[in-house]
mmCIF file of the C-alpha atoms, coordinates in Angstrom:
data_MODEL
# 
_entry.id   MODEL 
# 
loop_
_atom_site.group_PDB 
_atom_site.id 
_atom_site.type_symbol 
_atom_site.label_atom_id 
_atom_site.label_alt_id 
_atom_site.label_comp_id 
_atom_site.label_asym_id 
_atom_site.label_entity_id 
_atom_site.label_seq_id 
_atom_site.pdbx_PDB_ins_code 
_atom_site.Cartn_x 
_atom_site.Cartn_y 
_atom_site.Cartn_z 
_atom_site.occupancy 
_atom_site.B_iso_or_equiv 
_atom_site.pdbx_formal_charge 
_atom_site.auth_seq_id 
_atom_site.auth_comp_id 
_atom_site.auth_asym_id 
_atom_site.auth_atom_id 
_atom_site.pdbx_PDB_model_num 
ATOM 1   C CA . UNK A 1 1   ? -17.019 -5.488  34.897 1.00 0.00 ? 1   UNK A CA 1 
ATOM 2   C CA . UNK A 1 2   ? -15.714 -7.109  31.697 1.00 0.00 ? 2   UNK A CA 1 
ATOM 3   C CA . UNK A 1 3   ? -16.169 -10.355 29.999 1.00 0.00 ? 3   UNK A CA 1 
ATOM 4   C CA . UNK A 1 4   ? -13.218 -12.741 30.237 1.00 0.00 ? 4   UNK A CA 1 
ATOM 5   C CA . UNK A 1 5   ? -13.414 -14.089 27.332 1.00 0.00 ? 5   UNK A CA 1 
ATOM 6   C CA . UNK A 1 6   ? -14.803 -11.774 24.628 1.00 0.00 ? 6   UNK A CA 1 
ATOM 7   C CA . UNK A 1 7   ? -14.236 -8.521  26.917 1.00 0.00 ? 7   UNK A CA 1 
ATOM 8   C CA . UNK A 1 8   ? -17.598 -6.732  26.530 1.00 0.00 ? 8   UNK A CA 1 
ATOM 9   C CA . UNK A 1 9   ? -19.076 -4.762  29.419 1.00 0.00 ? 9   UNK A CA 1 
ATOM 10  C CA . UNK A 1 10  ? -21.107 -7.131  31.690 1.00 0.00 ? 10  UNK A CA 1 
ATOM 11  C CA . UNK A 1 11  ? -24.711 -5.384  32.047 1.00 0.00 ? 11  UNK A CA 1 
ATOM 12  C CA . UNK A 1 12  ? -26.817 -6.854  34.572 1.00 0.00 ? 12  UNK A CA 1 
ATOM 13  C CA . UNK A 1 13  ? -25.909 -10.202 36.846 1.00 0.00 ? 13  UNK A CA 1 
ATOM 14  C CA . UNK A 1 14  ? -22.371 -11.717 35.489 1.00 0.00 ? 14  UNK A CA 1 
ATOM 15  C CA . UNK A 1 15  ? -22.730 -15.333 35.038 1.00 0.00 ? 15  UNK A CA 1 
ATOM 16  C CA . UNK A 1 16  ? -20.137 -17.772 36.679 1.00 0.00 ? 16  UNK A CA 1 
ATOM 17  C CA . UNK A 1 17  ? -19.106 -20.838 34.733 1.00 0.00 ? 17  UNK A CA 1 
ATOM 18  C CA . UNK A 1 18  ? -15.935 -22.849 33.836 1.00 0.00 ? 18  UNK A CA 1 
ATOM 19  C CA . UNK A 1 19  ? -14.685 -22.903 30.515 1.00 0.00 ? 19  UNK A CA 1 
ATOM 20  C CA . UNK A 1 20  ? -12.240 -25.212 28.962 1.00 0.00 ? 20  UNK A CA 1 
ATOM 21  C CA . UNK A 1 21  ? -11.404 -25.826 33.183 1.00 0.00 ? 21  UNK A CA 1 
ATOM 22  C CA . UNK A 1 22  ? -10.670 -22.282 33.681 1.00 0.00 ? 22  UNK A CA 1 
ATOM 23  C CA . UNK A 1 23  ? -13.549 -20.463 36.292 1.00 0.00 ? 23  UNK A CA 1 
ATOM 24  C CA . UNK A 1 24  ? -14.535 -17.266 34.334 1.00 0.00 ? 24  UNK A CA 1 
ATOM 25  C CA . UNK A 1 25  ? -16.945 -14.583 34.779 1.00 0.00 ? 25  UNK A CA 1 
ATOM 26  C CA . UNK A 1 26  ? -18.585 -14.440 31.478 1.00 0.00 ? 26  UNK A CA 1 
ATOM 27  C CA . UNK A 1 27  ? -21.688 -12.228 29.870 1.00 0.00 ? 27  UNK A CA 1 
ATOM 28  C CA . UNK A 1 28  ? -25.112 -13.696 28.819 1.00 0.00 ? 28  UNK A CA 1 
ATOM 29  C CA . UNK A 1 29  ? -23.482 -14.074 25.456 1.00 0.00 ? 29  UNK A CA 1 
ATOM 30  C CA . UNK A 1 30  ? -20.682 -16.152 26.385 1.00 0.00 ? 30  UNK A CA 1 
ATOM 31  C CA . UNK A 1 31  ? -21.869 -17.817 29.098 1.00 0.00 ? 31  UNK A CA 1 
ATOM 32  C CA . UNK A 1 32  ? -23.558 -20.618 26.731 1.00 0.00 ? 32  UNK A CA 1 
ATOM 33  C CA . UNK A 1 33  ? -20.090 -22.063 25.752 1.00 0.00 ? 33  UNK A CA 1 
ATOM 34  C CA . UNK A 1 34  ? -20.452 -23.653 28.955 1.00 0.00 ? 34  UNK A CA 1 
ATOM 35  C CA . UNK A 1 35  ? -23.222 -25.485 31.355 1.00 0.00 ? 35  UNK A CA 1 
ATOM 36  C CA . UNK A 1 36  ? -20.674 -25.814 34.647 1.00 0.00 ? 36  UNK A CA 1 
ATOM 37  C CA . UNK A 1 37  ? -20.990 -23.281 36.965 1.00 0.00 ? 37  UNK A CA 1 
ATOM 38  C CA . UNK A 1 38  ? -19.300 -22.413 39.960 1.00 0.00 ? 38  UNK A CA 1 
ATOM 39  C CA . UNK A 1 39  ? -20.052 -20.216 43.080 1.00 0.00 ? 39  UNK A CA 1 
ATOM 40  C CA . UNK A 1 40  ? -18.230 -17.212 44.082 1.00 0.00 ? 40  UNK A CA 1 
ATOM 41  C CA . UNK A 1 41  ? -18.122 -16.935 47.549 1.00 0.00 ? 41  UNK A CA 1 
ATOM 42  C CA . UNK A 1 42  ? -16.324 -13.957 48.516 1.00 0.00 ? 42  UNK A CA 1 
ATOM 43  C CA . UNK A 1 43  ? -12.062 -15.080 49.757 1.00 0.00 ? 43  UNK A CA 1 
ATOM 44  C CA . UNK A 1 44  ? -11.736 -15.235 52.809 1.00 0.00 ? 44  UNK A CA 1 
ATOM 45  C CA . UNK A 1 45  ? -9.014  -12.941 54.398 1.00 0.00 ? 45  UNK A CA 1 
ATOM 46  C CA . UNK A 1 46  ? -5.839  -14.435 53.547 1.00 0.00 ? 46  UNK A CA 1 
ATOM 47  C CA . UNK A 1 47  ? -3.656  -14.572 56.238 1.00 0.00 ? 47  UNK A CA 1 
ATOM 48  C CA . UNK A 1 48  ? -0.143  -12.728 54.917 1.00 0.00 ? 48  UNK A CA 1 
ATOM 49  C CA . UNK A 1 49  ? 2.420   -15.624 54.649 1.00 0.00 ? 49  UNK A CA 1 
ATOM 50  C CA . UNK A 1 50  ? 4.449   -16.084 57.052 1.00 0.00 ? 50  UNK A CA 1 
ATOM 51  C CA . UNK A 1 51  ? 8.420   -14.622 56.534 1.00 0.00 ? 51  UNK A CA 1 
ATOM 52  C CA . UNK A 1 52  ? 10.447  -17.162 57.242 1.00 0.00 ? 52  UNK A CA 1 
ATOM 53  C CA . UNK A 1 53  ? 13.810  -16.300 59.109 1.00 0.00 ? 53  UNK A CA 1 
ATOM 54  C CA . UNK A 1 54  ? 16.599  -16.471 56.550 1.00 0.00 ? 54  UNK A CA 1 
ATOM 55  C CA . UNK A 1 55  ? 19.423  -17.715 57.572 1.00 0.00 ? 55  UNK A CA 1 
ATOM 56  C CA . UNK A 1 56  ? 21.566  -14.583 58.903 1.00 0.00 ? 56  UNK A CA 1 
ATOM 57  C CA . UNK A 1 57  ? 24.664  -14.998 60.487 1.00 0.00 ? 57  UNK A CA 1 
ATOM 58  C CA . UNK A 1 58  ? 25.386  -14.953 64.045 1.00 0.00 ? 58  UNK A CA 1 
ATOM 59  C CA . UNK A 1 59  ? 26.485  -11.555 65.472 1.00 0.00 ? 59  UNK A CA 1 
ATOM 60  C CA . UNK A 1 60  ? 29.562  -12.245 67.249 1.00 0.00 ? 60  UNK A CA 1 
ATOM 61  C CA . UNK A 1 61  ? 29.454  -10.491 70.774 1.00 0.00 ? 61  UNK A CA 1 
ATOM 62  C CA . UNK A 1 62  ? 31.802  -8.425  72.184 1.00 0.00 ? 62  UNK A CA 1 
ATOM 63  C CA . UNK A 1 63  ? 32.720  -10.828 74.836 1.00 0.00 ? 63  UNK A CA 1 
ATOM 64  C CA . UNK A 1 64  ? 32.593  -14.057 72.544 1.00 0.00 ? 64  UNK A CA 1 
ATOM 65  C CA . UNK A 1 65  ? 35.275  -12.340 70.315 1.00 0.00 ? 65  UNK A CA 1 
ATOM 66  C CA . UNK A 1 66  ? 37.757  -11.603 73.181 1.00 0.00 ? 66  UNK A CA 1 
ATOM 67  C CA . UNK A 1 67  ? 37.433  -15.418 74.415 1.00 0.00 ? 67  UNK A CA 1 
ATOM 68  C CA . UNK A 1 68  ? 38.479  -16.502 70.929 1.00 0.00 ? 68  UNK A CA 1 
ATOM 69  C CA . UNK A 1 69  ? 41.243  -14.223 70.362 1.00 0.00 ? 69  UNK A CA 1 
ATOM 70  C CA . UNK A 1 70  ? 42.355  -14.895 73.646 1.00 0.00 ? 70  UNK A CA 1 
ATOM 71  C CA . UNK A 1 71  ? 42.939  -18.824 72.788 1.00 0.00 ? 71  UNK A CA 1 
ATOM 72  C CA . UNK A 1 72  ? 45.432  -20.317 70.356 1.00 0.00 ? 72  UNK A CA 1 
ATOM 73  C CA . UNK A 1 73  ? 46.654  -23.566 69.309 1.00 0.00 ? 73  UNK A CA 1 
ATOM 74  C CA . UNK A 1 74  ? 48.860  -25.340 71.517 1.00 0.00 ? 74  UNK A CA 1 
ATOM 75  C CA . UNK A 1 75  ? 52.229  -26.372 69.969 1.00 0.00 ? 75  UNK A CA 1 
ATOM 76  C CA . UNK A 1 76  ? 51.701  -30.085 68.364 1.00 0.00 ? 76  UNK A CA 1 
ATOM 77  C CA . UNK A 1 77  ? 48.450  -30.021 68.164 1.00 0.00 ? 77  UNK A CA 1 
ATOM 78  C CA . UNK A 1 78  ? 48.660  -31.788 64.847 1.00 0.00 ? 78  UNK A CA 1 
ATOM 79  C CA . UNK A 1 79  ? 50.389  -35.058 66.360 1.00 0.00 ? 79  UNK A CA 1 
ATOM 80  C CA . UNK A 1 80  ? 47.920  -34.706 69.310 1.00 0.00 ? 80  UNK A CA 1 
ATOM 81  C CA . UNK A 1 81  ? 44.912  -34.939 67.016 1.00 0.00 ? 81  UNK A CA 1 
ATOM 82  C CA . UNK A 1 82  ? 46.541  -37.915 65.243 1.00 0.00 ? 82  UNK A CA 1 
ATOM 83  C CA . UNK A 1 83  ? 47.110  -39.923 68.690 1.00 0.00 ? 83  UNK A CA 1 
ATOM 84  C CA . UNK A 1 84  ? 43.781  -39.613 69.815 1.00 0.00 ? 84  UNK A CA 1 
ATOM 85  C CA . UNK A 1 85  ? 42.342  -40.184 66.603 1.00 0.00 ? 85  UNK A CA 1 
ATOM 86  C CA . UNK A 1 86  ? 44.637  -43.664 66.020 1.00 0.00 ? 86  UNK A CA 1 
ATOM 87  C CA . UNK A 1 87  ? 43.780  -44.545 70.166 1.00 0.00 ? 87  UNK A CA 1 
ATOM 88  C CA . UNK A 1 88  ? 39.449  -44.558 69.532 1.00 0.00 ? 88  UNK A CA 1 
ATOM 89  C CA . UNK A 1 89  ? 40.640  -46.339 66.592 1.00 0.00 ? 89  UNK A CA 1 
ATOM 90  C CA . UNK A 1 90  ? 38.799  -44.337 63.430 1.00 0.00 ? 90  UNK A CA 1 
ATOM 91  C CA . UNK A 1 91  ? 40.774  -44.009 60.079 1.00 0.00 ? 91  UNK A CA 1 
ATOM 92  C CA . UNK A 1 92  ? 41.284  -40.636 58.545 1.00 0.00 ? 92  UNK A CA 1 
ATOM 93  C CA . UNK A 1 93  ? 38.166  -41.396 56.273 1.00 0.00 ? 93  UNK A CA 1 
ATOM 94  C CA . UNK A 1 94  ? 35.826  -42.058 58.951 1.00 0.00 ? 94  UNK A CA 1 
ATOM 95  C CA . UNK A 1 95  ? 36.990  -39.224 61.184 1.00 0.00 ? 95  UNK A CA 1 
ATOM 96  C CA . UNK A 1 96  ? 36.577  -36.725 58.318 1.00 0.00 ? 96  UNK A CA 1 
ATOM 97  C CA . UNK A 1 97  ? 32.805  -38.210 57.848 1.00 0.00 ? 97  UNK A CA 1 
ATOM 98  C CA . UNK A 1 98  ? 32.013  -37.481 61.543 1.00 0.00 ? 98  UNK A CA 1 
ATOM 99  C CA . UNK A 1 99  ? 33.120  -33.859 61.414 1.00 0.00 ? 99  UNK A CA 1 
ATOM 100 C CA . UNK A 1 100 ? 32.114  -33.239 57.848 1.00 0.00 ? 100 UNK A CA 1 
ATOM 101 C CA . UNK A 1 101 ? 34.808  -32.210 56.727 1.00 0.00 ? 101 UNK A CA 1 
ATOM 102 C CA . UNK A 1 102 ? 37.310  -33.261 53.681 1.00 0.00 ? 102 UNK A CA 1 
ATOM 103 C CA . UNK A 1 103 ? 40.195  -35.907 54.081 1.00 0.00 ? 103 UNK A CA 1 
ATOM 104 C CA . UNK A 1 104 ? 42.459  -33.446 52.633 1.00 0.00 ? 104 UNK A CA 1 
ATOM 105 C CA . UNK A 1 105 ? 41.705  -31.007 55.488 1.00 0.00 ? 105 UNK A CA 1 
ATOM 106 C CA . UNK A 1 106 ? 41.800  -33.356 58.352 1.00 0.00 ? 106 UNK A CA 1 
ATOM 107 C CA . UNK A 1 107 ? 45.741  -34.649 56.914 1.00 0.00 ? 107 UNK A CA 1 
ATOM 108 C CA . UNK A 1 108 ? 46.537  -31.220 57.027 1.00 0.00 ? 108 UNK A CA 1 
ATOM 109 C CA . UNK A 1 109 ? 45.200  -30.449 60.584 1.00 0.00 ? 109 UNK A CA 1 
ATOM 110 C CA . UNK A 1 110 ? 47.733  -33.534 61.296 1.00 0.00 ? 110 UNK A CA 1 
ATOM 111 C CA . UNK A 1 111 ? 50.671  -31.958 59.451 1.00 0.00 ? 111 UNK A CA 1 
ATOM 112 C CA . UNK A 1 112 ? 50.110  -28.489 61.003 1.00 0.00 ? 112 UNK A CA 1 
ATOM 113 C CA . UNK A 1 113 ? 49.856  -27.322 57.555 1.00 0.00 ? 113 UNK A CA 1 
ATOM 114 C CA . UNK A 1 114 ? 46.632  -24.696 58.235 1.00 0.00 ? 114 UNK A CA 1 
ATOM 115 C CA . UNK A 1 115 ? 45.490  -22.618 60.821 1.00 0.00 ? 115 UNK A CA 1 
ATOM 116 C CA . UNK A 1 116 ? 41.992  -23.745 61.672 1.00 0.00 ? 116 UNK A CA 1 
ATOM 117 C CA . UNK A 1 117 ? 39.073  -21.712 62.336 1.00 0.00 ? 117 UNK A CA 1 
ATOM 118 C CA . UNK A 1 118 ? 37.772  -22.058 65.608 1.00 0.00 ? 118 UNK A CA 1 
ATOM 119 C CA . UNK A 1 119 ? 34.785  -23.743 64.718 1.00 0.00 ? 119 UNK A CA 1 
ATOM 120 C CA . UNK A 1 120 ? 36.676  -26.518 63.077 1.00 0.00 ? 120 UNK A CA 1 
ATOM 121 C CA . UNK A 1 121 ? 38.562  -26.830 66.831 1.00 0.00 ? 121 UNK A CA 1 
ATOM 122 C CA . UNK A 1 122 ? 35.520  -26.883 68.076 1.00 0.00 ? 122 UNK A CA 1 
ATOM 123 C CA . UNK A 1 123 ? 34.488  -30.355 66.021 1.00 0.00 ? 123 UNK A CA 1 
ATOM 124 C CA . UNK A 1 124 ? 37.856  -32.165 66.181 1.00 0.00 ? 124 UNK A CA 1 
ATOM 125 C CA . UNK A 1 125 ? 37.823  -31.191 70.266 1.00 0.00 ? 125 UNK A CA 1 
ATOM 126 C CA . UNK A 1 126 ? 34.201  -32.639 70.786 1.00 0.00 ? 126 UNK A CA 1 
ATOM 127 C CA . UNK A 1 127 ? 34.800  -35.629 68.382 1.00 0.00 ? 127 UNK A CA 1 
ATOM 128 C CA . UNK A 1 128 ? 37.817  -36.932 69.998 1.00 0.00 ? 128 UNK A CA 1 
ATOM 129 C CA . UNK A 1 129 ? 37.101  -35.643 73.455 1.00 0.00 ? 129 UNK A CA 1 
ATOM 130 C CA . UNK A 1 130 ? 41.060  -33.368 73.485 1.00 0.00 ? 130 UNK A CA 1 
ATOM 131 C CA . UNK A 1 131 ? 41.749  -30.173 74.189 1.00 0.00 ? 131 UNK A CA 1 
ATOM 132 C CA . UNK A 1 132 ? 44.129  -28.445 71.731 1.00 0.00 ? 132 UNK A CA 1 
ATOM 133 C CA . UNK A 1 133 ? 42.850  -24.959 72.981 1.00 0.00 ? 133 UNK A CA 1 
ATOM 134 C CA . UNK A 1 134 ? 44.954  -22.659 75.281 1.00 0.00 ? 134 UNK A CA 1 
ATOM 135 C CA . UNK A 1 135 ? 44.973  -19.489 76.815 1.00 0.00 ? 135 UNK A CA 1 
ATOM 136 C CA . UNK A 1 136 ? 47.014  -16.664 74.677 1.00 0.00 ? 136 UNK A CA 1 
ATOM 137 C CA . UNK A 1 137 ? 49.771  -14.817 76.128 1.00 0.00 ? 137 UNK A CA 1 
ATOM 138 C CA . UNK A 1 138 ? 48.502  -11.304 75.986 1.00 0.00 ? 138 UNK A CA 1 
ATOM 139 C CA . UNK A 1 139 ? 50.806  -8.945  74.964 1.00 0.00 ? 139 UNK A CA 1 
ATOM 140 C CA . UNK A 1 140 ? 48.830  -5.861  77.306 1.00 0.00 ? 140 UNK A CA 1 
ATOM 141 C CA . UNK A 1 141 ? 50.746  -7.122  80.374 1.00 0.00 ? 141 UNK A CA 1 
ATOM 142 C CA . UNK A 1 142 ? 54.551  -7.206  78.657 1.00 0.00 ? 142 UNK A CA 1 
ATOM 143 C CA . UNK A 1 143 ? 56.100  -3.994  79.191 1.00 0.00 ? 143 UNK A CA 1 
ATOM 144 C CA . UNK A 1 144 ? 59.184  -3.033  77.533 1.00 0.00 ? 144 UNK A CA 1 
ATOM 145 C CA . UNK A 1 145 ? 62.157  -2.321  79.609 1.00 0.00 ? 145 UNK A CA 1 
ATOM 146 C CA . UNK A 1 146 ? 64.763  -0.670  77.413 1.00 0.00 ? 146 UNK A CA 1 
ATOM 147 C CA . UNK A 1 147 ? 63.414  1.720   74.824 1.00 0.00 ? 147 UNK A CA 1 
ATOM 148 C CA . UNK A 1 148 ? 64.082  0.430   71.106 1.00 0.00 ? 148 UNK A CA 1 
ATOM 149 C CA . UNK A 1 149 ? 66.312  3.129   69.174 1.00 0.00 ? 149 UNK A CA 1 
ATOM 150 C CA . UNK A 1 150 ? 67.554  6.492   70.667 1.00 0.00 ? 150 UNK A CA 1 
ATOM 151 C CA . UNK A 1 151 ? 65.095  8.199   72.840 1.00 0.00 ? 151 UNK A CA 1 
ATOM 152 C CA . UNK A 1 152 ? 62.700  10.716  71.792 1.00 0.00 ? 152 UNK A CA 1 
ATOM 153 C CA . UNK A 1 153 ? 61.110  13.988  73.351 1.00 0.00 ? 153 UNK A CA 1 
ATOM 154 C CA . UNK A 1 154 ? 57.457  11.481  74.565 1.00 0.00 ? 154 UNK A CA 1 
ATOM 155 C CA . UNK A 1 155 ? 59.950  9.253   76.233 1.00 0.00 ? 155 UNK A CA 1 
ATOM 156 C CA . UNK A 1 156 ? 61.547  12.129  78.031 1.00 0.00 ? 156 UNK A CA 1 
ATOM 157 C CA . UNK A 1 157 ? 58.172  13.561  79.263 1.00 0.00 ? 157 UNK A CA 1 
ATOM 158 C CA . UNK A 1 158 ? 57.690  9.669   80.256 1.00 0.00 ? 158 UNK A CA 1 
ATOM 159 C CA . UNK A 1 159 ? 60.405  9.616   82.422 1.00 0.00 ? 159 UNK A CA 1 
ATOM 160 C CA . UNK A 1 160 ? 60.247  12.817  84.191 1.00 0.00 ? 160 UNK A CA 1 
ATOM 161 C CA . UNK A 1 161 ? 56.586  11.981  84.975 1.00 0.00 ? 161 UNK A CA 1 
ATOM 162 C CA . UNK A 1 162 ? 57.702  8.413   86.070 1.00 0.00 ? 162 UNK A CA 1 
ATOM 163 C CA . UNK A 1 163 ? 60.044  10.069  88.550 1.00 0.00 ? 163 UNK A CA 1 
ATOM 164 C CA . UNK A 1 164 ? 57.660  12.657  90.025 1.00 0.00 ? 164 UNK A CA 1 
ATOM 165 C CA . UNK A 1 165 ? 55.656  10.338  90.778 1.00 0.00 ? 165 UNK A CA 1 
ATOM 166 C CA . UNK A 1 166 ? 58.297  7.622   92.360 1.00 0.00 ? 166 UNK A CA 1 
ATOM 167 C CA . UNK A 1 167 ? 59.285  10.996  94.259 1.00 0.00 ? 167 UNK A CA 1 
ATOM 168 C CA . UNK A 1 168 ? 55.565  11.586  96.122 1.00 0.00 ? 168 UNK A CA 1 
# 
């Protein structure tokens, strides 16, 4: 063990004592630069800090991703946000305050100018108590009935296995 302040080797018991407010362990030499001592009981375990949770982002789910991209906007939804805003009676300002968001955005979301992300539709919908949510058309079910340009050799396979099976 070394001296902290002149950096001998300690031989023998290290004396404990606060220097200049700073606890050091000193020699015999040293140690009369000061008359305060302190005791050095042995730390206790420290427990290891606890991590906190940073904030990470959601995963999206499978399932929560199919509900959103199977609702849009309805047509209007600007004028319909405007209406029910100017019917409770809050001005642009104040409306913007309750969803934190900007002025500028919540005039566009009026005009139609942006497409809003859903968790903006989300605020404006629970804020004014609307609905400007709607179920998408899906294009899965649509099936085309005249083949676009001239036919090729898949679409003949497609309708000779269309009729064999019409046929059983």
């Amino acid at each position: 063990m070394r001296c902290e302040v002149c950096g001998r080797e300690i031989f023998g018991q290290p004396y404990y004592r606060v220097i200049e407010g700073g606890r050091l362990v000193v020699c015999s030499q040293c140690s009369k630069f000061s008359t305060q001592e302190w005791d050095p009981k042995r730390p206790e375990a420290r427990k290891s800090p606890t991590r906190r949770r940073s904030a990470q982002p959601k995963i999206a789910r499978r399932s929560d991703i199919e509900t959103a991209e199977a609702l849009e906007l309805v047509d209007g939804y600007g004028m319909i946000i405007k209406k029910a805003r100017q019917k409770k009676g809050i001005s642009v300002e104040d409306f913007a305050k309750k969803i934190n968001e900007k002025e500028s955005v919540v005039k566009k979301l009026e005009k139609e100018d942006m497409n809003p992300p859903m968790n903006l539709v989300k605020k404006v919908q629970h804020e004014l108590g609307i609905n400007i949510l709607e179920e998408a058309e899906s294009m899965k079910g649509t099936v085309l009935t005249k083949p676009m340009g001239p036919r090729t050799l898949g679409d003949m396979i497609n309708i000779k296995d269309s009729t064999k099976k019409e046929e059983e």
